[in-house]
DRENVEXMAR-638391 format. One line per 3 residues: number of its first residue (from 1); their letters; for each residue x, z, y of C-alpha. Coordinates in steps of 0.2 Angstrom, whole numbers, always signed. Layout:
BEGIN
NUM> A> X:Z:Y | ...
! end
This chain:
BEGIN
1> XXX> -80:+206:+467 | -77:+198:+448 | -91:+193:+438
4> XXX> -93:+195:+420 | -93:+181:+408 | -106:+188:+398
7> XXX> -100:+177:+384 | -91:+183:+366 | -69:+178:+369
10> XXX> -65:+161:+364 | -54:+164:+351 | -46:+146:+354
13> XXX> -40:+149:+367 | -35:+166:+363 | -23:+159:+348
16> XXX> -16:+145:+361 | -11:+159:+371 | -2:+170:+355
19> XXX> +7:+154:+351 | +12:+148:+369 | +21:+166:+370
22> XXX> +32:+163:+353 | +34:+144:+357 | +31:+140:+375
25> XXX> +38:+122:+372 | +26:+118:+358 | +9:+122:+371
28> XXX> +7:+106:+382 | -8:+101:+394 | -20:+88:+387
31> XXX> -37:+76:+392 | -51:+86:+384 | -68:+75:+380
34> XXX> -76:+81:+396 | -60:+73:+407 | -54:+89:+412
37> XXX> -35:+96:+407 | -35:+111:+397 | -20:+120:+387
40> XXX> -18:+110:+371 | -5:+112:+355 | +9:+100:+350
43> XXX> +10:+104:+331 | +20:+91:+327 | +34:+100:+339
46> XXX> +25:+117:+328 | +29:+111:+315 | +48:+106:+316
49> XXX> +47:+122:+325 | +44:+131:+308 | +54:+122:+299
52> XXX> +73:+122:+295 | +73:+104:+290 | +66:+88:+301
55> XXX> +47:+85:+299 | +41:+68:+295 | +26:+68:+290
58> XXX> +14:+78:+280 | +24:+88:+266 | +15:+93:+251
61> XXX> +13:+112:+253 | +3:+125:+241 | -15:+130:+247
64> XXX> -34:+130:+249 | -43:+116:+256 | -60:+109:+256
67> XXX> -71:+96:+264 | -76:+101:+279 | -64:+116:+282
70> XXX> -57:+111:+301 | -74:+112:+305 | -78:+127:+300
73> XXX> -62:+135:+309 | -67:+125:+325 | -85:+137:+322
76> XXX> -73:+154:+319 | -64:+150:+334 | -80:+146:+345
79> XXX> -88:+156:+360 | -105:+158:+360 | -115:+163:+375
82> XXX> -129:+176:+367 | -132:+194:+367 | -138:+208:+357
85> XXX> -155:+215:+365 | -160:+234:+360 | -177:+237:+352
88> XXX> -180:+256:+354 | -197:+256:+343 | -190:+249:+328
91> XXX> -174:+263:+329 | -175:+278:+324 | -165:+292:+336
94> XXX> -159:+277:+348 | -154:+290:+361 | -141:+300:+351
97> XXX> -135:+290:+335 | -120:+281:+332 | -126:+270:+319
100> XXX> -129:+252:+323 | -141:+240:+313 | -140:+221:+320
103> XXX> -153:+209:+316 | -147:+188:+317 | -136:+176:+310
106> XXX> -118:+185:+306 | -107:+175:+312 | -113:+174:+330
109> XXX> -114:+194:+330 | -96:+198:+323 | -91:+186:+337
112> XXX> -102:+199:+349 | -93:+212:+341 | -75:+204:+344
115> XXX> -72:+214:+363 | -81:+231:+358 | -74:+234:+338
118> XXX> -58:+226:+339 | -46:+236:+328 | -58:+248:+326
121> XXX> -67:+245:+307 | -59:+256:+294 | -70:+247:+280
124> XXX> -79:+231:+278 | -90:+230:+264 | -100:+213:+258
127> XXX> -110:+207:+245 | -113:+189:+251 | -126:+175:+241
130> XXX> -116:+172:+225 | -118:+152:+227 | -129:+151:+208
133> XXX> -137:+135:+216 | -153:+147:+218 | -144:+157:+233
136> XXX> -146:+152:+251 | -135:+153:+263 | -131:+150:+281
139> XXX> -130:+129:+286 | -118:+132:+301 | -117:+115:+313
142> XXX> -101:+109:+311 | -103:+93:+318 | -99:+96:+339
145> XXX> -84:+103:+348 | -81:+117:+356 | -91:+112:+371
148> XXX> -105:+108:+363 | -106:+122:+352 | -107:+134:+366
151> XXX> -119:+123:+375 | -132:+124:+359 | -130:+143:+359
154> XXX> -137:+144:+374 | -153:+136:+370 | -166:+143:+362
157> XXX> -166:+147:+343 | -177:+135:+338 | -159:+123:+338
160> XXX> -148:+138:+327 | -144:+140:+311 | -155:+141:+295
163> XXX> -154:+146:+277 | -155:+131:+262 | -151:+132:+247
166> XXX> -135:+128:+238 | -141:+116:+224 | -126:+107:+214
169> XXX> -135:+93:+217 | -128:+92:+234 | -111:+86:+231
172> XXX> -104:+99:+242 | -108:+116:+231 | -93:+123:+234
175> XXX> -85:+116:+251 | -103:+123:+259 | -102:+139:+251
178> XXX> -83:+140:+254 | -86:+133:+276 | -100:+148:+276
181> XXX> -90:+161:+271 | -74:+158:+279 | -76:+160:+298
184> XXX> -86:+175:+294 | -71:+184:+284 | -61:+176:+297
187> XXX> -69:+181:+312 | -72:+198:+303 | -53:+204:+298
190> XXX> -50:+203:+317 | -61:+219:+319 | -52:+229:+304
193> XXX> -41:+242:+309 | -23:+241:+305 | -24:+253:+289
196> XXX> -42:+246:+287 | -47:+236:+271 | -61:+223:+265
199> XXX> -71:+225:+246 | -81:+209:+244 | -94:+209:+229
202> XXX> -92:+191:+220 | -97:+185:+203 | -87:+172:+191
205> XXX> -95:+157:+201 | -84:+158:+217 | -71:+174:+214
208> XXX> -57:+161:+211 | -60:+152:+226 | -62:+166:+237
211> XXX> -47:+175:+231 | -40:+158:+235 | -47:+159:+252
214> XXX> -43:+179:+257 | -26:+176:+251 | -25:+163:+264
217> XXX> -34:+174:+278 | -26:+191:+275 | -12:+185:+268
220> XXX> -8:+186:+248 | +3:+201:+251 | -11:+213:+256
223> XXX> -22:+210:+242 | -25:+227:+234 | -37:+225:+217
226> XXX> -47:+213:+209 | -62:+227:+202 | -73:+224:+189
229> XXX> -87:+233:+189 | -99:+236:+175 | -115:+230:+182
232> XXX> -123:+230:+163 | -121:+241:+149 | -129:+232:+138
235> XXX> -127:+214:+130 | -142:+202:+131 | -147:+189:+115
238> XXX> -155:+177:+126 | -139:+171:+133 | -132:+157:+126
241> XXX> -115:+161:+128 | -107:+176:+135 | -115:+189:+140
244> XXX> -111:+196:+160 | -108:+213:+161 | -96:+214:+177
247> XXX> -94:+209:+193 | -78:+206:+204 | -77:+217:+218
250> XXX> -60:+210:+229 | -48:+220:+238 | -39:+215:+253
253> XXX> -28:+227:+266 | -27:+224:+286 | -9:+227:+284
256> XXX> +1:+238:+273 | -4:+251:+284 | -20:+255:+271
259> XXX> -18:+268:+258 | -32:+272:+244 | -40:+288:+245
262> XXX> -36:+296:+227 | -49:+302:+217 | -49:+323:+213
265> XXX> -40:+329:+198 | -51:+331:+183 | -50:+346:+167
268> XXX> -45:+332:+157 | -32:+326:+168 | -25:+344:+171
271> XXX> -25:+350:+150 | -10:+337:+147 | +1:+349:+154
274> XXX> +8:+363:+148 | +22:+376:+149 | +34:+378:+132
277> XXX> +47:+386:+140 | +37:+398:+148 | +45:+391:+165
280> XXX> +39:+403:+179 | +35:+387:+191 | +20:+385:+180
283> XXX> +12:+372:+170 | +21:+355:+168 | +22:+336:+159
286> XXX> +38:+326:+152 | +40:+309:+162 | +54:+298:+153
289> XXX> +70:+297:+159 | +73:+281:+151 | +70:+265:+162
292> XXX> +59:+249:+156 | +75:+239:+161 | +88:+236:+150
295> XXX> +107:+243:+154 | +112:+223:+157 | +97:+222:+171
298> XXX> +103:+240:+178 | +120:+243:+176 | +120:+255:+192
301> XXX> +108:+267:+181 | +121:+266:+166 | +133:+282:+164
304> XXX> +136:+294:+150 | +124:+311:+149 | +129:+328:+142
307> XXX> +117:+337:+135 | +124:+356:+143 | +116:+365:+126
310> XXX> +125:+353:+112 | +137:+346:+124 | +134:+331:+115
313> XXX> +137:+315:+126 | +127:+301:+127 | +125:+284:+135
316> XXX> +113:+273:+137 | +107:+258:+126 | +90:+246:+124
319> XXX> +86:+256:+142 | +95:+260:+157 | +91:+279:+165
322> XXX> +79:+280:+178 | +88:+292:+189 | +104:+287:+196
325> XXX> +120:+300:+190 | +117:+310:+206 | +98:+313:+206
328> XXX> +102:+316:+188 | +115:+330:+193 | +102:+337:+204
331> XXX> +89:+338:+191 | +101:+346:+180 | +106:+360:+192
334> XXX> +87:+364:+197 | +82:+366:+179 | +69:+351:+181
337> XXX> +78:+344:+162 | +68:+346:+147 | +78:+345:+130
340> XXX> +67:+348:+116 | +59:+363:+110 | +77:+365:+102
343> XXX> +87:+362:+117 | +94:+348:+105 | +89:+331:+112
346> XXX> +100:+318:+118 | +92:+311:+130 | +80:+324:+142
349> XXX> +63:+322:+150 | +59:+325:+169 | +46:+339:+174
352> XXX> +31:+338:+183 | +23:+352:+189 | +6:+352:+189
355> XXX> +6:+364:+205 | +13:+347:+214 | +2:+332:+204
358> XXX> -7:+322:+217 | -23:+315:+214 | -26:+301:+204
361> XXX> -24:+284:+206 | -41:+273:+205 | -42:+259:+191
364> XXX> -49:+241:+192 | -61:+246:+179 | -76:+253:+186
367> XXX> -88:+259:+172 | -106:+260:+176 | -105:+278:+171
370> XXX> -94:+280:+185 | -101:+267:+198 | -119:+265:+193
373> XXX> -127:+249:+185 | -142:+236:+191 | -153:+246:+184
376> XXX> -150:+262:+196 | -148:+251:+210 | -168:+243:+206
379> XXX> -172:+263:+205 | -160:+268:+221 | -177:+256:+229
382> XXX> -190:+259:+218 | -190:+279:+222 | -192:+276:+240
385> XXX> -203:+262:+241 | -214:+266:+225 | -211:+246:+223
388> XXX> -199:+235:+218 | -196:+226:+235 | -180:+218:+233
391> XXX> -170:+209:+218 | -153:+216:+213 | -148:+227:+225
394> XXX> -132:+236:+223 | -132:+254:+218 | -127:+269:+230
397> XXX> -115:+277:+217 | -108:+263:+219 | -105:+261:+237
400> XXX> -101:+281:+237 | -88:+276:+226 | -81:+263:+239
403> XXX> -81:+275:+254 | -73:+289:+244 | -58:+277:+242
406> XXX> -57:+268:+260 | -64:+277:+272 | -62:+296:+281
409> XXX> -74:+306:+287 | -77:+297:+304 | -72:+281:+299
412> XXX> -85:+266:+306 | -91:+254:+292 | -96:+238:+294
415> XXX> -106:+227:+281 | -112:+209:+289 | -124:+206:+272
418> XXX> -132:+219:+274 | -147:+217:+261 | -156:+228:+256
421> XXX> -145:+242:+263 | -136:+251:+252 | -120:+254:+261
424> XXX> -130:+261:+274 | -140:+272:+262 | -124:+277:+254
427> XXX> -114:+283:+272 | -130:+294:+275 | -128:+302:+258
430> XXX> -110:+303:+258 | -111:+311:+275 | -125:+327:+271
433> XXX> -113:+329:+255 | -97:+330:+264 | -102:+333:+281
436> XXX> -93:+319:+287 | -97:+307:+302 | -96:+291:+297
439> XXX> -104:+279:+307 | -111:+259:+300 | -114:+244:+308
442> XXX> -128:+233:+297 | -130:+215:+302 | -142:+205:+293
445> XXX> -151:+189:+296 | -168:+188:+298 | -174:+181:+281
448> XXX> -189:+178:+275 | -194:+186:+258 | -202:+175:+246
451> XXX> -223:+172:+248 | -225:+177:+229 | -213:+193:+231
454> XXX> -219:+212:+232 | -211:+215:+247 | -223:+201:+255
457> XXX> -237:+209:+247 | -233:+227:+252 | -232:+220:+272
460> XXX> -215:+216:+275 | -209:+197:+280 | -190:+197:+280
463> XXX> -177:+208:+272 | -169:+214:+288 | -186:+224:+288
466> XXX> -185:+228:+271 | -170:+234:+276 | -173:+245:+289
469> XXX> -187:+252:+282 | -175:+258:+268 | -163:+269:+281
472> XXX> -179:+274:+287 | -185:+282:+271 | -169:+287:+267
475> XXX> -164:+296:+282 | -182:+307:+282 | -178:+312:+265
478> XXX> -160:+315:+267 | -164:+325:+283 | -175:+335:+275
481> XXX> -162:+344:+267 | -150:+342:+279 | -156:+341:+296
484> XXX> -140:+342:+306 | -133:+321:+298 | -135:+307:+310
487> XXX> -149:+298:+300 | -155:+288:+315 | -149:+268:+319
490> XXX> -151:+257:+334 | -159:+240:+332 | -150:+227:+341
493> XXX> -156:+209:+340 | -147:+193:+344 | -155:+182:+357
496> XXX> -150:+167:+369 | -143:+177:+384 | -150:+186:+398
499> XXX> -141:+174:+410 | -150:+159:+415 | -141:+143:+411
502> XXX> -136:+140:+429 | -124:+155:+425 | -114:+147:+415
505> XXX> -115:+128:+424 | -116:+132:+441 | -107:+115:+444
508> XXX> -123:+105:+435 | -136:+112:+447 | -143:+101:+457
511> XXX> -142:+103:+476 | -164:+103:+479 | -164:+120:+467
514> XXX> -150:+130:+476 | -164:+142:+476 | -161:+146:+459
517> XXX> -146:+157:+464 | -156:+169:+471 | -159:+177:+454
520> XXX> -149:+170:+438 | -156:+182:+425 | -171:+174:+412
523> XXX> -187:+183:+418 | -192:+190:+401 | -177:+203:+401
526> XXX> -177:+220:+408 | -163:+231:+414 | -158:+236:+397
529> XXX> -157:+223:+390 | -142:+217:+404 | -134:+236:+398
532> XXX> -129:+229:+382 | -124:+213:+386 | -114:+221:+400
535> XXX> -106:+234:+387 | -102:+220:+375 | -94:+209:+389
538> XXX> -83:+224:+393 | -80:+230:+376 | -89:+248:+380
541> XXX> -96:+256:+360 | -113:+252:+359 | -117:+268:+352
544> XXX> -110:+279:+365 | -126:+291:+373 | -134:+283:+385
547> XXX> -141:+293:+402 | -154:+285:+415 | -154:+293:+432
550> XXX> -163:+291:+448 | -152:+288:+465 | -160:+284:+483
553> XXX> -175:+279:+470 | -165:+268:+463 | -163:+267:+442
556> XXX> -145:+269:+438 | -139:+267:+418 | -123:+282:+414
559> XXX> -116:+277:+398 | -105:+290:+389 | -106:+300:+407
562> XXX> -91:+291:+417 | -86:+276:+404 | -99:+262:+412
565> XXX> -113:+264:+428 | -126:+251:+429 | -139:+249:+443
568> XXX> -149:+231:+440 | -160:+234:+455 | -167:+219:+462
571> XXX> -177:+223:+476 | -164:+220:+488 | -161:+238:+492
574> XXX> -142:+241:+486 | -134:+248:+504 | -118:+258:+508
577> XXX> -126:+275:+507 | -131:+271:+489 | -116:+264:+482
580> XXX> -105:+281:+492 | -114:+291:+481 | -114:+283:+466
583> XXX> -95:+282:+468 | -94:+301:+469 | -96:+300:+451
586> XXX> -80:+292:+449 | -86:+281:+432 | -72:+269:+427
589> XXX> -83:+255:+427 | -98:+249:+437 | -110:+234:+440
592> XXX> -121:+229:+448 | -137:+214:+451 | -131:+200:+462
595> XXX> -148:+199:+471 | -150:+219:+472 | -138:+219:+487
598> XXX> -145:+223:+503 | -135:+211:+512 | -120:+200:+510
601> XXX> -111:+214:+519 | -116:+227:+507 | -111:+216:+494
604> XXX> -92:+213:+502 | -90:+229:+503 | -94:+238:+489
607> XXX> -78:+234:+481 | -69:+242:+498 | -80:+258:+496
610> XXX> -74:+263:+479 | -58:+258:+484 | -58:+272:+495
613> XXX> -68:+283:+484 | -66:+279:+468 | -51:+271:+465
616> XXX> -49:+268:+447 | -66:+262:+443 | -66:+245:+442
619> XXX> -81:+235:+450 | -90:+220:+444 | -106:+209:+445
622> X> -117:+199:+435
! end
């Protein structure tokens, strides 16, 4: 029987294996630090690989670099052996909701999220610490390998990361902001889907540099828009220069798999057609049917037009046509030419029916009319709270705004700066209006608030409370009018992991605590808190509905009815008779507690009873 690694994929290793497919020759064997031989990369032999020239040395090439950049990939690429524990009395519906909210560093729970949400984000949404000099952010460790990054996040927490603040005065204000965000957005395009998209929130301090750097992660042929969104509408006096009224808000596609949602037609939109010739097709607008190009840029679109009421002939000259001579045929015969009032002109226009306009296509103007300002996002707070908890948050109208352009009615949003919670508040909102089932994933560190700030003074200590408390609110009142939308959330919380270190290095145990073997789970964590990290080593939702049942007296876990069956029993009372009737239920998956097993011969031959009576479920142990 297998055992799970309980460990997030090392994306190293992962990418060795993509590139040893493509170039097997450029994938050699090398001495890693600890003396053992593990799968390493030639790029010199990459490189001449992708090159149609000899490589000698470096070549100057075009791109985005930083001090302290390697390290911050060798931190995207890292495992990290932690879990995400449930906490049912901080959750609201924890039995029957789909929404996630997760409480820890971001980084390490997106690399969590890797096995379970791979390909499966429709939209990712951020508003990360705008790097002022007044912000904090994360101070990831960059200085270890691999090995000894895995190694430190299996101790305890008092050894992980922690918020500072980016002063100029540091010499690094940039490369520390830029090492931060990177292996986050990096890490997190892996769990976009392939028509999936990312809007990141920036102001003039990094934009530049972090198009710079998603152009480089996502490639600079999926950006989409470059917003700007009118977070003012009114100038200040007390600036010394300019005064900033927008924001950036960056676009960036999966793939070119993503389409923007186009917004409804408006009155306005619709009064600019009309119907002169009293066409029975209905209402209708001109397009030109002359071409930006010139007639020496397009001479395929240059040919002589007769107009069928003057018989007048014409050809073309500043501009090409826009149709070529047999779409213009075509045209012609389905009376879809407009001459003039008169019938006279020499060159037509091309009719578009209103009965076939599409919606319209969003702008990278976003007025505050149309996407809210500060000021409503302070009040989006301030009404539920009765207290101005939190600085700056982003409206709601303007996350609706967002979802009504990425997302569909049961897409699964994902926003790793979570704040105060707006995109969460907004899904909610949008769902009672549309009756949509959107789901979200929060994650935000535990951060404390200020001493001198209200939200310390009305009893809260971090904003991931903050936070929470705001979905809370929101939800009660949101359900008040709708009872039937998914208002509730699961509170998952990163923690080292359940397995005890001997686990993971059962080669460094020494031979006079062999008895350690007898149970290899930490004695502070109960039989839920090994569900999770079994579903996030096997990639099962962490939202699905979860069933207990009782077997032979023995506590079994159902997840999603068939997908996963757990029973962490250790009392030494998992027998043949037990596991025959846990495999009439046929799940596709189940595990099982190493010390729950009767015997070393009920243990052997479990995997030969569902074998028998179960075939396709597939067995592990932890």
């Amino acid at each position: 029987m297998d055992k799970l690694k309980m460990r997030s994929p090392d994306l190293t290793d992962a990418n060795i294996a993509r590139i040893r497919e493509l170039f097997p020759n450029c994938v050699t064997e090398a001495r890693g630090e600890d003396g053992g031989v593990r799968l390493a990369v030639d790029f010199d032999q990459l490189r001449q690989e992708l090159s149609a020239a000899i490589v000698e040395g470096p070549q100057e090439r075009y791109h985005l670099n930083w001090p302290g950049k390697r390290e911050a990939l060798l931190t995207a690429n890292a495992p990290i052996a932690k879990t995400l524990r449930p906490c049912r009395e901080e959750s609201v519906d924890f039995d029957t909701t789909k929404n996630l909210f997760i409480e820890g560093d971001n980084l390490e729970a997106l690399k969590l999220l890797q096995e379970t949400y791979l390909g499966k984000v429709k939209l990712i949404y951020i508003d990360p610490p705008y790097n002022t000099g007044n912000d904090f952010i994360y101070e990831d460790d960059f200085a270890e390998n691999t090995e000894a990054y895995l190694r430190r996040s299996n101790q305890v927490d008092a050894e992980g990361n922690r918020l500072v603040a980016n002063t100029a005065a540091n010499g690094r204000f940039h490369s520390d902001w830029l090492s931060m965000i990177y292996p986050r957005l990096k890490v997190g395009r892996n769990l976009l889907a392939e028509d999936g998209v990312l809007f990141v929130s920036a102001d003039h301090h990094e934009s530049t540099n972090l198009r710079k750097l998603c152009d480089e992660i996502f490639g600079e042929q999926n950006f989409q828009a470059d917003i700007s969104w009118q977070k003012r509408y009114t100038r200040s006096n007390n600036t010394r220069d300019f005064t900033t009224v927008v924001e950036h808000i960056l676009v960036y596609s999966r793939s070119d798999a993503f389409e923007v949602n186009l917004l409804p037609r408006t009155d306005e939109a619709d009064d600019r057609y009309s119907n002169p010739d009293n066409d029975p097709r209905g209402s209708w607008k001109g397009a030109s049917f002359l071409n930006p190009a010139t007639p020496e840029q397009r001479p395929n679109l240059c040919y002589p037009i007769t107009n069928p009421n003057t018989k007048l002939t014409t050809m073309p000259s500043t501009n090409a046509w826009r149709r070529s001579r047999d779409e213009f045929e075509r045209l012609q015969n389905e009376g879809l030419l407009y001459w003039g009032i008169d019938c006279d002109a020499p060159v037509p226009s091309i009719k578009m029916f209103l009965s076939e306009a599409r919606g319209l296509t969003p702008i990278n103007f976003w007025e505050h009319t149309y996407a809210g300002n500060t000021d409503d996002g302070t009040r989006d707070v301030t009404l539920l709270f009765e207290n101005k908890v939190f600085n700056n948050p982003k409206p709601v109208q303007l996350m609706k705004r967002i979802l009504e352009h990425a997302t569909t009615s049961d897409s699964i949003i994902l926003d790793f700066f979570a704040g105060s919670g707006s995109m969460a508040h907004a899904i909610l909102e949008k769902n009672a209006e549309d009756g949509g089932e959107r789901r979200f994933i929060m994650i935000q560190l535990d951060e404390e608030v200020p001493d001198d700030s209200t939200a310390r003074k009305v009893g809260y200590g971090t904003i991931a409370e903050v936070s929470k408390e705001r979905i809370r609110r929101a939800g009660k009142k949101i359900r008040e009018g709708n009872p039937q939308v998914d208002v509730g959330f699961r509170v998952l919380k990163i923690d080292t992991s359940n397995m005890a270190d001997v686990y993971y290095t059962p080669d460094a145990l020494e031979k006079g605590n062999i008895e350690l073997f007898v149970d290899n789970i930490k004695l502070d964590r109960n039989a839920e808190d090994l569900l999770f990290q079994v579903m996030l080593d096997w990639g099962v939702d962490l939202a699905l509905p979860i069933e207990r049942k009782i077997l032979q007296d023995k506590e079994v876990f159902f997840v999603d009815g068939d997908a996963l069956a757990a029973c962490f029993d250790d009392a030494g009372g998992i027998d043949e008779p037990f596991v025959k009737e846990l495999a009439t239920h046929k799940p596709l998956r189940v595990v099982f507690r190493d010390a729950g097993f009767r015997d070393s011969a009920a243990r052997i031959n479990v995997g030969q009873i569902f074998r028998l009576l179960s075939p396709a479920t597939e067995v592990k142990s932890i």
